[in-house]
BANU-312561 format. One record per atom (N, C-alpha, C): residue number from 1; atom name; z, x, y. Coordinates in pm, 1 decimal, always signed. Example, Ala and Ser with C-alpha at 12.3 -4.5 7.8 and 13.67 -1.06 7.14 Angstrom:
<nodes>
+-----+----+----------+----------+----------+
!   i ! at !       zz !       xx !       yy !
+-----+----+----------+----------+----------+
!   1 !  N !   +780.0 !  +1319.0 !   -569.0 !
!   1 ! CA !   +780.0 !  +1230.0 !   -450.0 !
!   1 !  C !   +780.0 !  +1320.0 !   -330.0 !
!   2 !  N !   +708.0 !  +1285.0 !   -225.0 !
!   2 ! CA !   +714.0 !  +1367.0 !   -106.0 !
!   2 !  C !   +787.0 !  +1290.0 !     +3.0 !
+-----+----+----------+----------+----------+
</nodes>
This chain:
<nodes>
+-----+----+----------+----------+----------+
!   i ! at !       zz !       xx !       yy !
+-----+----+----------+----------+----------+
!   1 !  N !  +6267.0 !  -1546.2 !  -7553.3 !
!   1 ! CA !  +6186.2 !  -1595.4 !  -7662.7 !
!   1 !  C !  +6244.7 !  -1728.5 !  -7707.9 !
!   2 !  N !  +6180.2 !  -1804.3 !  -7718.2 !
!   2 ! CA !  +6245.1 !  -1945.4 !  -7797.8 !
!   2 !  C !  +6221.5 !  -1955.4 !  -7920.0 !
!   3 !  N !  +6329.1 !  -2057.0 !  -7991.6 !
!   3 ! CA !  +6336.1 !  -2045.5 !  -8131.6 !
!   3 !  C !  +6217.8 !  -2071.1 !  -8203.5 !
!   4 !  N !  +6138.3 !  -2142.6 !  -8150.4 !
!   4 ! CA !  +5978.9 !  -2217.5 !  -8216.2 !
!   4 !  C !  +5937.0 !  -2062.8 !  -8267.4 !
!   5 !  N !  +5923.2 !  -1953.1 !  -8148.9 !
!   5 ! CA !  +5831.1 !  -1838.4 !  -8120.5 !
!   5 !  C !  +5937.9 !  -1724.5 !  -8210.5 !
!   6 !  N !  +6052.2 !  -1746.6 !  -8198.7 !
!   6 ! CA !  +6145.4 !  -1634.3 !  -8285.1 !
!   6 !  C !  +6150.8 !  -1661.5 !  -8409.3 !
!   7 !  N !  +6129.7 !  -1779.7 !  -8520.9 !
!   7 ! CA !  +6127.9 !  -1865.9 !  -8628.6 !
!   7 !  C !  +5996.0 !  -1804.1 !  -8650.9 !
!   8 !  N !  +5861.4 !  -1845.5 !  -8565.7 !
!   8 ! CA !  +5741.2 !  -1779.9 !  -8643.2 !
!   8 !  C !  +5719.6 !  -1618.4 !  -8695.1 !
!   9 !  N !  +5792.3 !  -1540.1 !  -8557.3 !
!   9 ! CA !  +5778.4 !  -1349.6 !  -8584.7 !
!   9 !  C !  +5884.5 !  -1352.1 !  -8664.3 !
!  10 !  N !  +5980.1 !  -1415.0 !  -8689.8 !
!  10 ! CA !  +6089.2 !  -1402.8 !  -8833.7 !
!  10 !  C !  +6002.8 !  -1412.7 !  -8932.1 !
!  11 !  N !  +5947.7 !  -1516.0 !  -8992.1 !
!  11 ! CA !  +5871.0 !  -1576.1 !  -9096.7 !
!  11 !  C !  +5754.9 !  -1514.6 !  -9159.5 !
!  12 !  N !  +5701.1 !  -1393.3 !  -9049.9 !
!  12 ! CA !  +5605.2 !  -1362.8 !  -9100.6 !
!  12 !  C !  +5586.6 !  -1187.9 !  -9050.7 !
!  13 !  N !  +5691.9 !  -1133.1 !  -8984.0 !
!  13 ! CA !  +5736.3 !   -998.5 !  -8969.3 !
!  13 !  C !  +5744.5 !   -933.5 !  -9102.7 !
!  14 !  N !  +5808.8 !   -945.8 !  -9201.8 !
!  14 ! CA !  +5803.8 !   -880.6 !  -9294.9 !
!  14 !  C !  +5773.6 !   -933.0 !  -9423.5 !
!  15 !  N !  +5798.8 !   -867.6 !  -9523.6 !
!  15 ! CA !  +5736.0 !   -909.5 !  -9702.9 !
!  15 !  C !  +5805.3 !   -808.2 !  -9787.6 !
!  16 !  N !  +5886.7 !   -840.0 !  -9859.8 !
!  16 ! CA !  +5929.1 !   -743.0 !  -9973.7 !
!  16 !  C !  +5851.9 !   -801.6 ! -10119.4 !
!  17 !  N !  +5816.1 !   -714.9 ! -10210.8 !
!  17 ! CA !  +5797.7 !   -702.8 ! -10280.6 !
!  17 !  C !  +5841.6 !   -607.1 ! -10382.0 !
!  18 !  N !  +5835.4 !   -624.8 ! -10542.6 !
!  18 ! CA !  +5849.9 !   -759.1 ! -10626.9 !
!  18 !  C !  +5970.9 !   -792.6 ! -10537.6 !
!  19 !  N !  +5975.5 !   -959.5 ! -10598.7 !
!  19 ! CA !  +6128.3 !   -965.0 ! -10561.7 !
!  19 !  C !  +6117.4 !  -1113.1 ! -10647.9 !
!  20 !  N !  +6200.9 !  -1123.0 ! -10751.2 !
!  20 ! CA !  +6336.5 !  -1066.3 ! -10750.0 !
!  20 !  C !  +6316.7 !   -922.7 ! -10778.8 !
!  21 !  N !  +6386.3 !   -830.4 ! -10786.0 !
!  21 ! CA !  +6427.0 !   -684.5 ! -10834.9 !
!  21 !  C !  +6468.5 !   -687.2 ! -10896.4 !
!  22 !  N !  +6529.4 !   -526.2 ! -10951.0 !
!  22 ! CA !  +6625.7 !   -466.1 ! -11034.2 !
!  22 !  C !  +6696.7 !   -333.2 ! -10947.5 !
!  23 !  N !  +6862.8 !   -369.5 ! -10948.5 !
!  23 ! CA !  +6886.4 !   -220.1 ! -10880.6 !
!  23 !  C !  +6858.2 !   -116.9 ! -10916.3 !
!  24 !  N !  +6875.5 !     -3.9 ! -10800.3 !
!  24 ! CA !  +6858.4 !   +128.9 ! -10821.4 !
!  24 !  C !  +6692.9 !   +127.9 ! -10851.8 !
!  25 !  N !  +6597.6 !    +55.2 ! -10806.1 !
!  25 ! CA !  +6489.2 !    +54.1 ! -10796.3 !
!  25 !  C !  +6419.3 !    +56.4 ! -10701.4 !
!  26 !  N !  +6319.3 !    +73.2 ! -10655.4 !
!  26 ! CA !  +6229.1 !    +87.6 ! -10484.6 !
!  26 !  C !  +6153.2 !    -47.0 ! -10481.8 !
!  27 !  N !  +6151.2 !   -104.1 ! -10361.9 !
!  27 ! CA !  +6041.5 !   -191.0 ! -10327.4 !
!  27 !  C !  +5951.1 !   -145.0 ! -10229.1 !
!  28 !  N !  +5896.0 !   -219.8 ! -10193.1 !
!  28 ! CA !  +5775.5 !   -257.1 ! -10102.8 !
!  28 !  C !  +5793.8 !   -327.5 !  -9988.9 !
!  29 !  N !  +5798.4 !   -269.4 !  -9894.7 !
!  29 ! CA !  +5792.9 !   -352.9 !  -9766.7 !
!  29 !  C !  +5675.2 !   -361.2 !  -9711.4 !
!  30 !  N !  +5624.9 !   -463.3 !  -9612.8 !
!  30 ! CA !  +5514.7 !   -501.2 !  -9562.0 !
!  30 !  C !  +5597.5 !   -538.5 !  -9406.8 !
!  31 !  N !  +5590.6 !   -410.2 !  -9304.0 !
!  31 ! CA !  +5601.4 !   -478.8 !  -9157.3 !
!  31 !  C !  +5496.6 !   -508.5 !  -9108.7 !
!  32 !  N !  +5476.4 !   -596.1 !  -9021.0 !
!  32 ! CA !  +5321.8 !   -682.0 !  -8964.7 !
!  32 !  C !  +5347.5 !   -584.1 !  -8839.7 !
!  33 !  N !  +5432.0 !   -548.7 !  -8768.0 !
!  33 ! CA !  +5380.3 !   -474.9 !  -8638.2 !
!  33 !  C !  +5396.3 !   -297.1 !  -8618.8 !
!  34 !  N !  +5345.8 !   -234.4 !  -8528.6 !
!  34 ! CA !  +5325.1 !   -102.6 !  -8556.6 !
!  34 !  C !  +5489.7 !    -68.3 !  -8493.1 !
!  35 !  N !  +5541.6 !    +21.5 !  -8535.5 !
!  35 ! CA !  +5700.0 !    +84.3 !  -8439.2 !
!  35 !  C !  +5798.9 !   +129.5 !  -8553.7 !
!  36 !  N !  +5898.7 !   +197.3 !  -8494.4 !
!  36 ! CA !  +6010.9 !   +257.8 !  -8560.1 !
!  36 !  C !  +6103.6 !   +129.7 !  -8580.7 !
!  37 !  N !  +6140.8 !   +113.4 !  -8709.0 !
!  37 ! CA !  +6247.1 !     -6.8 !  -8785.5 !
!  37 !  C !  +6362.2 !    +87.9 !  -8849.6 !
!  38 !  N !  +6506.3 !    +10.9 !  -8834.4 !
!  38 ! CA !  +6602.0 !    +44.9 !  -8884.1 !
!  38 !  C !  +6594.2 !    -81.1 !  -8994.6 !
!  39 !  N !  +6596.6 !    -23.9 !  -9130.2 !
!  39 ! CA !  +6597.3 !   -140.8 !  -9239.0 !
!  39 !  C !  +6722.1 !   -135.8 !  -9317.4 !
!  40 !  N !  +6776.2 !   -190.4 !  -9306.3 !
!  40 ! CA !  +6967.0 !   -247.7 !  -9394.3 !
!  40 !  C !  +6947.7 !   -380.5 !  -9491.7 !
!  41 !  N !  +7009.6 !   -308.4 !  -9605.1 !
!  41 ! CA !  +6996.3 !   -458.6 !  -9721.3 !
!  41 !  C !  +7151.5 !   -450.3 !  -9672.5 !
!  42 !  N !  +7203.4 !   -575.8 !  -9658.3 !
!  42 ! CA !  +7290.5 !   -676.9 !  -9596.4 !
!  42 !  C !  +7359.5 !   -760.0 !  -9724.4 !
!  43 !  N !  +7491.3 !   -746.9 !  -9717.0 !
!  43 ! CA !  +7533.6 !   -815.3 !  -9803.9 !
!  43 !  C !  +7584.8 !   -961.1 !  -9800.6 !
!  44 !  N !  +7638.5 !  -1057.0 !  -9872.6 !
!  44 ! CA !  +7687.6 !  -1226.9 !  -9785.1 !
!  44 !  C !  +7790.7 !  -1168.3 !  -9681.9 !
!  45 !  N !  +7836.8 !  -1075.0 !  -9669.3 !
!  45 ! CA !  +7961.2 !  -1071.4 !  -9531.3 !
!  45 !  C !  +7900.5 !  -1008.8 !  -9380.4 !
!  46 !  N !  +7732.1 !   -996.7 !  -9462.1 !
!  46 ! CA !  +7689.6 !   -893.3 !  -9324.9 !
!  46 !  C !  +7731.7 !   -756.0 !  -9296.5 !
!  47 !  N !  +7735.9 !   -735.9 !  -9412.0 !
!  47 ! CA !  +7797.5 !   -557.6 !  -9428.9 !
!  47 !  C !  +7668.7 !   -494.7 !  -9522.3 !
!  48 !  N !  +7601.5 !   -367.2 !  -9431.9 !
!  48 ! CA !  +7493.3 !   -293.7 !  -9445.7 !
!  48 !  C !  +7567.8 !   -207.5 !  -9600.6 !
!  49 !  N !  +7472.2 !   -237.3 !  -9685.2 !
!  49 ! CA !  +7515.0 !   -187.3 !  -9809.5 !
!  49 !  C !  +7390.3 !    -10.9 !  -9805.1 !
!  50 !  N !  +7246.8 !    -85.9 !  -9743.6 !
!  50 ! CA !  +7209.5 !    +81.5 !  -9761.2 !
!  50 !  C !  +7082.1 !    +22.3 !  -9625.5 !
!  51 !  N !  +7096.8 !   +165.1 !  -9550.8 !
!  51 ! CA !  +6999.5 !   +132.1 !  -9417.4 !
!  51 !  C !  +6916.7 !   +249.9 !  -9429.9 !
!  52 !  N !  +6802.3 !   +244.3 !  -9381.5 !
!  52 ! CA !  +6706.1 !   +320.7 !  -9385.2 !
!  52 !  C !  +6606.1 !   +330.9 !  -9274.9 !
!  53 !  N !  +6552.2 !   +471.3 !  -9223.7 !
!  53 ! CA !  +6440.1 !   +433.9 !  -9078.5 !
!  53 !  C !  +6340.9 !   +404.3 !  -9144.7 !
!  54 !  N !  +6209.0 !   +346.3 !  -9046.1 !
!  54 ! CA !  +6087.4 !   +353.6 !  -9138.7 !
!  54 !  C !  +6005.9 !   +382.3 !  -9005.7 !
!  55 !  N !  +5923.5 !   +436.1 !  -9005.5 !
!  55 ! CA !  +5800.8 !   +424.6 !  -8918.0 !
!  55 !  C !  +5687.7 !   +347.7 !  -8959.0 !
!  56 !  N !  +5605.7 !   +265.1 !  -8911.9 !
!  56 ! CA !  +5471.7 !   +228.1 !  -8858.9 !
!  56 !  C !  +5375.4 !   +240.9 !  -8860.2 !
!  57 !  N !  +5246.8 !   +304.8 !  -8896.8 !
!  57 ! CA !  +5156.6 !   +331.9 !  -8807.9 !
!  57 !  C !  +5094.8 !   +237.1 !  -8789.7 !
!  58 !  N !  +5061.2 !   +163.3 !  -8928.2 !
!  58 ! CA !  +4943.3 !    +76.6 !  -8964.9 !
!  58 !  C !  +5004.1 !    -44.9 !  -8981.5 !
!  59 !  N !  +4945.8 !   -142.1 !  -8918.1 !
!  59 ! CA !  +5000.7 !   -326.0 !  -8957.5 !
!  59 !  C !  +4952.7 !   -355.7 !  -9094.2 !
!  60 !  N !  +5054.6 !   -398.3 !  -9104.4 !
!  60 ! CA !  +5054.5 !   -446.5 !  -9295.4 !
!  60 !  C !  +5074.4 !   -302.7 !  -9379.4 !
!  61 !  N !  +5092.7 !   -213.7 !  -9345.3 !
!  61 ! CA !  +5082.1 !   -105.9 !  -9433.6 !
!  61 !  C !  +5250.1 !   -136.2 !  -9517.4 !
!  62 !  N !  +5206.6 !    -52.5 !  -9650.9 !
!  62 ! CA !  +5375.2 !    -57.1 !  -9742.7 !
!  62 !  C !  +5430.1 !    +66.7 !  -9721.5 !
!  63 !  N !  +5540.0 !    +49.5 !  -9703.1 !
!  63 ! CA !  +5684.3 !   +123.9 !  -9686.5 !
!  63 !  C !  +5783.5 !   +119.4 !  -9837.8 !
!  64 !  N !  +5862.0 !   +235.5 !  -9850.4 !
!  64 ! CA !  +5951.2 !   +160.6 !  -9945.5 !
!  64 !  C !  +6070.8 !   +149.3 !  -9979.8 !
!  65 !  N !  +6157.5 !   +107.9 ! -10019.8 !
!  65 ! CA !  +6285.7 !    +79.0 !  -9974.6 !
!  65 !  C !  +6324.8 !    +56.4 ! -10089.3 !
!  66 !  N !  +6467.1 !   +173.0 ! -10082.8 !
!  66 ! CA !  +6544.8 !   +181.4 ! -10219.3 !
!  66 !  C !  +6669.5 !    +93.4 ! -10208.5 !
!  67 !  N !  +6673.2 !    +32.4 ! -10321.8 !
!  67 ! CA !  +6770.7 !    -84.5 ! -10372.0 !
!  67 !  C !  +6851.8 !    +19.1 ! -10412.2 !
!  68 !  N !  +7021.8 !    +27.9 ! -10353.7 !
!  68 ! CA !  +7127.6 !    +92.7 ! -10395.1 !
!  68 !  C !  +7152.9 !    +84.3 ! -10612.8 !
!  69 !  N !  +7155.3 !   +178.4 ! -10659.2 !
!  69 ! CA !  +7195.7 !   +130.4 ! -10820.9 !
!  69 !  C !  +7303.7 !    +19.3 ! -10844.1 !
!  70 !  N !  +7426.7 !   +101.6 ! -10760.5 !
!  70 ! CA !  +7578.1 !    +24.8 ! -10731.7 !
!  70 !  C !  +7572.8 !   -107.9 ! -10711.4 !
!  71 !  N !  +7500.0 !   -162.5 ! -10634.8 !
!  71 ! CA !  +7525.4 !   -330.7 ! -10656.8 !
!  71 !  C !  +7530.3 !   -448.2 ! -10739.7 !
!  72 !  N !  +7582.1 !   -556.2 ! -10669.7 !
!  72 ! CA !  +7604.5 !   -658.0 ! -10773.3 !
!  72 !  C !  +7456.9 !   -715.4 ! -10814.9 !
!  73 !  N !  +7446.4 !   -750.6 ! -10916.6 !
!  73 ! CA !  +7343.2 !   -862.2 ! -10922.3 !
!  73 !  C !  +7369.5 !   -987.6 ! -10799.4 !
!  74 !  N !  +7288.6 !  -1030.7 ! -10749.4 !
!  74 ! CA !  +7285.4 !  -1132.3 ! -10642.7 !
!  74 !  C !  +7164.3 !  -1167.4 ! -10537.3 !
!  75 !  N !  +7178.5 !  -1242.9 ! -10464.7 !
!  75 ! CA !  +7125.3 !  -1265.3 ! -10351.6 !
!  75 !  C !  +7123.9 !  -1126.7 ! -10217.0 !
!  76 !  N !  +7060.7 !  -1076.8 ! -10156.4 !
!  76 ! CA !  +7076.3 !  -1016.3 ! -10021.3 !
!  76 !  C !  +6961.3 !  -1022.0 !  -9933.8 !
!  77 !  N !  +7046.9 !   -991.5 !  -9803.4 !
!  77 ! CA !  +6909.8 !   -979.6 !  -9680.3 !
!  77 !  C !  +6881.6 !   -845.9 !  -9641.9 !
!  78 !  N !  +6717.3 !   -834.8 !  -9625.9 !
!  78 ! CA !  +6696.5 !   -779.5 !  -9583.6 !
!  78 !  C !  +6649.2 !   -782.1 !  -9439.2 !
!  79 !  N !  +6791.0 !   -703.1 !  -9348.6 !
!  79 ! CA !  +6709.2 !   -694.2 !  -9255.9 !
!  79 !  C !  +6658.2 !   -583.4 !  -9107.4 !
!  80 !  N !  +6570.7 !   -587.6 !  -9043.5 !
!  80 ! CA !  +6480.0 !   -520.1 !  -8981.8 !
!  80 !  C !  +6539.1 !   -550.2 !  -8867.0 !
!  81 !  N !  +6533.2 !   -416.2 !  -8764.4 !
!  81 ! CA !  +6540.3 !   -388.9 !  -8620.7 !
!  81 !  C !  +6416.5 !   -308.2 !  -8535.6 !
!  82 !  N !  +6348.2 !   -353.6 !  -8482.5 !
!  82 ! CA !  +6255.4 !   -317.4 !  -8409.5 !
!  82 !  C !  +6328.9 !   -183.9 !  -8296.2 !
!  83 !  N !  +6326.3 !    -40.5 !  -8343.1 !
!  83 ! CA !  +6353.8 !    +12.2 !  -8227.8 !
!  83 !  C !  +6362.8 !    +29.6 !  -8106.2 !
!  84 !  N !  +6228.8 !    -30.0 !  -8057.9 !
!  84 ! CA !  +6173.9 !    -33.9 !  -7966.3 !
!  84 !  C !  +6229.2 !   -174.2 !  -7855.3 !
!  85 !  N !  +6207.6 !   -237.0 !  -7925.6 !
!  85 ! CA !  +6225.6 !   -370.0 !  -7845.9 !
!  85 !  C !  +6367.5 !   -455.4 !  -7898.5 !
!  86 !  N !  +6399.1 !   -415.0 !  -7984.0 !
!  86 ! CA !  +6539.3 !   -427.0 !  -8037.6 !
!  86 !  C !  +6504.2 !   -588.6 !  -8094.5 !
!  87 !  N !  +6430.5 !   -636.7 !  -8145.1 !
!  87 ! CA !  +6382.3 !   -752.6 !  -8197.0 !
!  87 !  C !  +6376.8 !   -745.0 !  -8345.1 !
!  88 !  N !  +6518.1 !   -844.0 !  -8444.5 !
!  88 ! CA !  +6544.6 !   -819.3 !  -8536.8 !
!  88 !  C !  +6438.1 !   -975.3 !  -8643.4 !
!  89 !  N !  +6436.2 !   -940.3 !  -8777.2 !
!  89 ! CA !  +6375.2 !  -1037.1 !  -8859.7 !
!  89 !  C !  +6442.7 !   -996.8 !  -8976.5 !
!  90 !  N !  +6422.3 !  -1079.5 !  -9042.4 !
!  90 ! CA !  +6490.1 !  -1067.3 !  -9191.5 !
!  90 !  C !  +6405.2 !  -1132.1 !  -9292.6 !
!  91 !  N !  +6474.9 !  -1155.8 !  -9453.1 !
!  91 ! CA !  +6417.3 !  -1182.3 !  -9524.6 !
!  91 !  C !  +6524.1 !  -1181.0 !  -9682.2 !
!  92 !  N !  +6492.1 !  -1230.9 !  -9739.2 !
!  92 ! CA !  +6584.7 !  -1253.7 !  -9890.0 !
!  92 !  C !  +6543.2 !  -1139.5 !  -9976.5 !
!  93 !  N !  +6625.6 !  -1107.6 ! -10049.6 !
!  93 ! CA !  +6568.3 !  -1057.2 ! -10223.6 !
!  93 !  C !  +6643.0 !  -1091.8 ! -10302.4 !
!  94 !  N !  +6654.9 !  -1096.3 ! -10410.6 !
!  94 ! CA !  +6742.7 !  -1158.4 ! -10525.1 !
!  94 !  C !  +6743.7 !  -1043.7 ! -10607.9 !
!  95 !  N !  +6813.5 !   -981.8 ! -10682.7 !
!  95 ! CA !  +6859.4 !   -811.6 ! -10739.7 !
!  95 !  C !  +6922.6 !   -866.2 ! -10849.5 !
!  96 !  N !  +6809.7 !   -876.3 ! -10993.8 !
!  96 ! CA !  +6865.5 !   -958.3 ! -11149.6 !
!  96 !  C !  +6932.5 !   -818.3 ! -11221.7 !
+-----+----+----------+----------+----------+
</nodes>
């Protein structure tokens, strides 16, 4: 895959919502393709603070994903592993 083509399925693979957040609260995910995802909010060192499976069925459908209470207020990534094809994407949230 080249970066042009890995930059676009990054960019538009997923959607969290609200965001910013509040810990110890649930969001909203939006995956664009159908398959089994391993989802990890990621901290600045790249250390999985809380991972979660999700299944698929439906493109665009919401999923939801619990924000650990324990964390700092800050910046983190969220990010996604395609089971299947092992094709990862990410995405920001900010946790006030």
């Amino acid at each position: 895959m080249n970066s042009i083509s890995h930059y676009f399925f990054s960019l538009n693979s997923l959607q969290v919502f609200p965001n910013p957040t509040t810990k110890g609260k649930v969001v909203n995910l939006i995956v664009k393709r159908k398959g089994q995802y391993s989802i990890a909010l990621m901290n600045n060192k790249s250390e999985a603070l809380h991972t979660q499976q999700i299944l698929v069925n439906n493109s665009n459908e919401i999923n939801l994903f619990s924000i650990p209470a324990n964390i700092e207020k800050g910046n983190y990534v969220i990010k996604g592993i395609n089971m299947q094809n092992k094709k990862t994407f990410q995405c920001t949230i900010q946790v006030v």
